[in-house]
C-alpha positions in Angstrom: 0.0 0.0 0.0 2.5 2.1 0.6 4.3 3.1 -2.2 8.1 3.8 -3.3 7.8 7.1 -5.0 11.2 7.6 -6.0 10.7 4.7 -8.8 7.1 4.5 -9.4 6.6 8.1 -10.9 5.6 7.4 -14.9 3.6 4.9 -13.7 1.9 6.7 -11.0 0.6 9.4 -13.7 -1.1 6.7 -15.4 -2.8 5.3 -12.3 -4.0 8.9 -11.5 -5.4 9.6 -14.7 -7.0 6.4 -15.0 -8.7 7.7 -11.2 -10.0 10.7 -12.8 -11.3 10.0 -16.0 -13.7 6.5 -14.1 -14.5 9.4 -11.5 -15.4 12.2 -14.2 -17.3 9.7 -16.2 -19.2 8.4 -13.2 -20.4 11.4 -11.1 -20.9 13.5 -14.1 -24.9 12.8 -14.4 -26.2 12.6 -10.4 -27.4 15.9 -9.9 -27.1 18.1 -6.8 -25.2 16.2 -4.0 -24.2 16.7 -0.9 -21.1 15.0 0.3 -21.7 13.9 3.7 -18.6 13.2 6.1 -18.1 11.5 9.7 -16.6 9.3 12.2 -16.1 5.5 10.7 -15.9 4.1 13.8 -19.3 5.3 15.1 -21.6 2.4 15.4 -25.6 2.1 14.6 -26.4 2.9 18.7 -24.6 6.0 18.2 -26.8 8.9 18.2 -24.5 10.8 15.5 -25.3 7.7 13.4 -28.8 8.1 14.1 -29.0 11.6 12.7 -26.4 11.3 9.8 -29.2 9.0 8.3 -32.0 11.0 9.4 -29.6 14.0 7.7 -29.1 12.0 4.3 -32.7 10.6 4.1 -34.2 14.4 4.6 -32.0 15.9 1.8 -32.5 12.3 -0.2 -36.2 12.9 -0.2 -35.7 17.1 -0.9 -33.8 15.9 -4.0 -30.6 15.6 -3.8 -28.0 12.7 -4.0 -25.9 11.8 -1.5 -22.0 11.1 -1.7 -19.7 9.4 1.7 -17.1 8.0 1.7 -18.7 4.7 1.4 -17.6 3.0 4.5 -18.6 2.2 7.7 -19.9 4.7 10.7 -21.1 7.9 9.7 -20.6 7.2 5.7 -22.9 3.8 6.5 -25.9 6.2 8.3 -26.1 8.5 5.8 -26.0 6.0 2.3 -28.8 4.0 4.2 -30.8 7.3 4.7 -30.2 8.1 0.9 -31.3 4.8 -0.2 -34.5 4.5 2.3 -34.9 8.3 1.1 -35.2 6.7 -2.7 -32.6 8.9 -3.5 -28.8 8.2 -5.0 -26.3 7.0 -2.6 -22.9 7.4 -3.5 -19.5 5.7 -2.0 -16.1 7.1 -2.7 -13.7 4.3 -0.9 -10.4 4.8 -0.3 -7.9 2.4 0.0 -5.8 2.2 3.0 -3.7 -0.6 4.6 -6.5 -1.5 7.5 -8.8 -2.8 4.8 -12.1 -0.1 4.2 -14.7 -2.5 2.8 -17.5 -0.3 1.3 -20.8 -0.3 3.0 -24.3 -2.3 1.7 -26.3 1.1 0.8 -24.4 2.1 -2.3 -25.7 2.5 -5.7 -22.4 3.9 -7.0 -19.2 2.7 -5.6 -15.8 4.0 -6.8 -12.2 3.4 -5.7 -9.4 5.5 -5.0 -5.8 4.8 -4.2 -4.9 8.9 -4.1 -6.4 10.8 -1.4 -5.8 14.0 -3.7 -8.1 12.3 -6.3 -10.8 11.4 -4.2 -11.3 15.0 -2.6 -11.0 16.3 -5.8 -14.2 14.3 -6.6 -16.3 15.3 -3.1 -15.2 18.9 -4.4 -16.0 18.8 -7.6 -19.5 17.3 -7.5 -20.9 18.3 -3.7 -23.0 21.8 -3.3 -22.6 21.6 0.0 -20.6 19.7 2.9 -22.0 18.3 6.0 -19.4 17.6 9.0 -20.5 15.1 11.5 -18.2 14.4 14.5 -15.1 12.4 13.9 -11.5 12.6 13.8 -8.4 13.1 11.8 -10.0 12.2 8.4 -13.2 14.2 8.6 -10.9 17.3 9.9 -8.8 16.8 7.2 -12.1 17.5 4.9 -13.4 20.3 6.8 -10.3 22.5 6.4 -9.6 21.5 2.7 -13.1 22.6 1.9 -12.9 26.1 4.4 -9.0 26.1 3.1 -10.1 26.3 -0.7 -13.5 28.5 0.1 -11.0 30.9 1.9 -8.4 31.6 -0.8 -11.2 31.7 -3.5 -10.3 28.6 -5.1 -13.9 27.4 -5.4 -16.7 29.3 -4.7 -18.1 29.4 -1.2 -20.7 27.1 -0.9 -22.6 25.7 2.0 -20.2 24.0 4.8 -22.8 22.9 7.7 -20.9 21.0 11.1 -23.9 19.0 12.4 -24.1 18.7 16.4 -23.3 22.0 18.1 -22.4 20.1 21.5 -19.1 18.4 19.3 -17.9 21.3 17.7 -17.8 23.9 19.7 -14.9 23.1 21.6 -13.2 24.2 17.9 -14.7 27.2 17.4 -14.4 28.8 20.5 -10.3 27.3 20.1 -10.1 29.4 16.8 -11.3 32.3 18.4 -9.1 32.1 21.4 -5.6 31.1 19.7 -5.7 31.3 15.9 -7.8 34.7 15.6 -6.1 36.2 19.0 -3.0 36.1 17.1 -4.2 37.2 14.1 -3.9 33.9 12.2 -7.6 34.3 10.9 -10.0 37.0 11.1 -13.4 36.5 12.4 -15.3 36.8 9.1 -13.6 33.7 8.3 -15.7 32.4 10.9 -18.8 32.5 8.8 -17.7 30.2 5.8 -19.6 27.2 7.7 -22.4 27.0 10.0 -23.9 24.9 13.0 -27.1 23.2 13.1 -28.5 20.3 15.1 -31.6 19.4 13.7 -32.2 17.2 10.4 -34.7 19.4 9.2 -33.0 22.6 9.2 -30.4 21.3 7.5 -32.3 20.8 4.0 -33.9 24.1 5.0 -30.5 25.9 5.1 -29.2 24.3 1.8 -32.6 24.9 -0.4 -32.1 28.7 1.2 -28.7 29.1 0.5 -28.6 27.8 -3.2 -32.3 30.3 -3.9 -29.8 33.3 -2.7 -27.8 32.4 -5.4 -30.3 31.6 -7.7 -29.0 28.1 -8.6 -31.6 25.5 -9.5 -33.0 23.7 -6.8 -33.9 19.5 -7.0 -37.4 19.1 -7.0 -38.8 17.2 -4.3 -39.3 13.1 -4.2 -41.9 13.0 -1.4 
């Protein structure tokens, strides 16, 4: 798994391309999606699993698709919500040595050996993020996503961190230390939002993408 990179490179181009044209030619047609991120090691008695698929079946069922990263935990909640919400439910696995095995709710499954490609694809074909509690892996996409929104790489688009009670210990550690010292500013602050409750957070979504008059998904109920 991991690799020799000092005598690999030629071939390694070929394996990245070969990532992005299956990924470009498989996302390409599955509307508005939201790219849905969280702990994998969060079990079904976990109340954060309990409301990622609540999360994923509410915007399944307001029309959009739904894209994970197609494992267990968090990325299992929220493909089961999509597929008991009759909408898509999308996997992007990544392969790492302790074996990911994609979950049983997917209608589309892909797999990536490059990080780099993967996010690419979550960027690329998400209007919005949603941030569940977890740990190195779902920070990792939360501050590549505010990273890229920040230095107008992509256009801002909707960044939601779901469960106010997890996250706040973060924000009220950027204020303290990283805006103190003038690392960030506090308008920086306002490129994602909390919200606890499943409902609010197709409410928020819908509202954000009429405010910049980009066609909404019709809804499935």
């Amino acid at each position: 798994m991991i690799e020799d990179f000092k005598s690999s490179d030629t071939w390694r181009v070929f394996r990245i391309q070969s990532e992005l044209v299956e990924g470009f030619e498989t996302l390409h047609e599955i509307g508005p999606a939201v790219s849905i991120f969280g702990s994998a090691r969060l079990t079904e008695e976990s109340f954060y699993y309990q409301e990622a698929f609540k999360v994923a079946k509410a915007l399944s069922q307001c029309g959009f698709s739904i894209i994970t990263g197609g494992g267990p935990g968090i990325m299992e909640a929220a493909n089961k919500g999509a597929k008991l919400g009759k909408g898509k439910s999308i996997g992007l696995n990544i392969e790492i040595p302790h074996e990911q095995r994609p979950n049983k709710y997917l209608d589309i499954s892909l797999n990536f050996r490059y990080f780099f490609v993967r996010k690419l694809m979550f960027i690329k074909y998400s209007i919005g993020f949603i941030i569940f509690p977890g740990g190195y892996g779902t920070f990792d996409e939360l501050f590549e996503a505010l990273t890229l929104v920040q230095t107008n790489k992509i256009k801002s688009f909707p960044i939601v961190l779901y469960g106010s009670e997890y996250w706040k210990g973060l924000i009220e550690w950027l204020k303290s230390s990283p805006h103190s010292i003038g690392a960030i500013s506090l308008e920086d602050l306002n490129y994602f939002v909390l919200i606890d409750h499943p409902d609010a957070v197709c409410g928020y979504l819908r509202n954000y993408l009429t405010r910049l008059n980009v066609p909404l998904p019709e809804f499935q109920y």
